[in-house]
C-alpha positions in Angstrom: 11.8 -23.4 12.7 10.9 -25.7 9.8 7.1 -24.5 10.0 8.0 -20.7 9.3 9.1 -22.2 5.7 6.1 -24.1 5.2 3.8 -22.7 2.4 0.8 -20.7 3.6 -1.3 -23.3 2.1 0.3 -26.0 3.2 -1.8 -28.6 5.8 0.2 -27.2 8.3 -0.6 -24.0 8.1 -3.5 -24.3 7.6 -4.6 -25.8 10.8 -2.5 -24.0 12.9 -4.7 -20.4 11.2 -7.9 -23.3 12.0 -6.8 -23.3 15.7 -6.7 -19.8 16.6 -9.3 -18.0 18.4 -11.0 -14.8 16.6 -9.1 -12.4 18.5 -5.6 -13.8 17.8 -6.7 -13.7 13.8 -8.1 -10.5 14.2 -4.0 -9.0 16.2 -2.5 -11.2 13.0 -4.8 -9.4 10.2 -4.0 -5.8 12.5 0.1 -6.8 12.4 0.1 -8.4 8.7 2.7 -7.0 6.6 2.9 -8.3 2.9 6.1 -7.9 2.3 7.9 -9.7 4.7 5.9 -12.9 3.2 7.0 -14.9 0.6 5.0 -15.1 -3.0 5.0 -17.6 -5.7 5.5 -16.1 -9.4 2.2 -16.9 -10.0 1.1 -14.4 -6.7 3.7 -11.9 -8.4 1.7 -12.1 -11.5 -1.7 -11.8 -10.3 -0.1 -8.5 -8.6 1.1 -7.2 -11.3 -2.5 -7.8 -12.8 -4.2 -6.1 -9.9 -2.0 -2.9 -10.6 -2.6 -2.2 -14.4 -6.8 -3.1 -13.8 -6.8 -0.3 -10.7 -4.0 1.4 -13.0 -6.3 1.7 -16.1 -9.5 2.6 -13.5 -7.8 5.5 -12.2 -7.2 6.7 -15.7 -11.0 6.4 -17.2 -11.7 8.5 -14.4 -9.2 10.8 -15.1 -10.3 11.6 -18.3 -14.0 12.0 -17.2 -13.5 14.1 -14.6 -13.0 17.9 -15.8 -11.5 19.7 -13.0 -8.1 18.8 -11.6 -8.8 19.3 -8.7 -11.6 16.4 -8.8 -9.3 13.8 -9.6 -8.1 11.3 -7.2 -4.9 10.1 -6.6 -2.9 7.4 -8.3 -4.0 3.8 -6.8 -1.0 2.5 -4.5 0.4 -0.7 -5.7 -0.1 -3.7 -4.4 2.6 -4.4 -1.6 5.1 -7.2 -2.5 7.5 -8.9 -0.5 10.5 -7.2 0.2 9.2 -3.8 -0.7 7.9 -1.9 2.2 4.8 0.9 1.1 5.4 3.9 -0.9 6.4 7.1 0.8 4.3 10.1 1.0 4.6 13.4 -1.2 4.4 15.8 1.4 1.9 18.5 0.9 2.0 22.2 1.0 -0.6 23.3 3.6 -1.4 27.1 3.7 0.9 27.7 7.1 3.8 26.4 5.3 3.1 28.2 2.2 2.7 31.5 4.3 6.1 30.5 5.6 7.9 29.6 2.2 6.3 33.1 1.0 7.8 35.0 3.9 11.4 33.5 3.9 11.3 34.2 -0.4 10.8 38.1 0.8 13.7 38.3 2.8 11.7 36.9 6.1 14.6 35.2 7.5 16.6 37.7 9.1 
């Protein structure tokens, strides 16, 4: 019970990681979920840091790219303790457009 609340790199911790075979590390890196982990300020800073560099990246290729239509998405922040990821817009395809056009003209009935 203690362990759980040991730092991740604590002496402890780390040899229990050093003791595990390659396929229990690979089912932990497959299960790993950031958030539930605990950071110190300074993780919370370097974060922070990792979001305005891919932050400012997405932007200078924003403005370089001409067409709209080119330009990728907004980089996903990194995930922090106690925040899970960031939902999904959800995305007009052309079936549910076709739909949303029909009920508009009285489609419904």
């Amino acid at each position: 019970m203690f362990i759980e609340h040991l730092p991740s790199e604590s002496h402890t911790m780390t040899a229990l990681r050093n003791e595990l075979t390659p396929m229990q590390l690979a089912e932990q890196a497959d299960r790993g979920e950031p958030e539930k982990g605990r950071w110190s300020q300074q993780e919370q800073l370097i974060a922070t840091a990792v979001d305005a560099i891919r932050r400012l990246e997405w932007v200078l290729i924003c403005v370089n790219t001409e067409k709209k239509s080119q330009r990728p998405d907004p980089p996903e922040p990194m995930r922090r303790p106690g925040a899970g990821p960031r939902k999904k817009k959800a995305q007009l395809t052309e079936g549910s457009a076709n739909r949303l056009f029909e009920l508009l003209q009285g489609g419904a009935a």
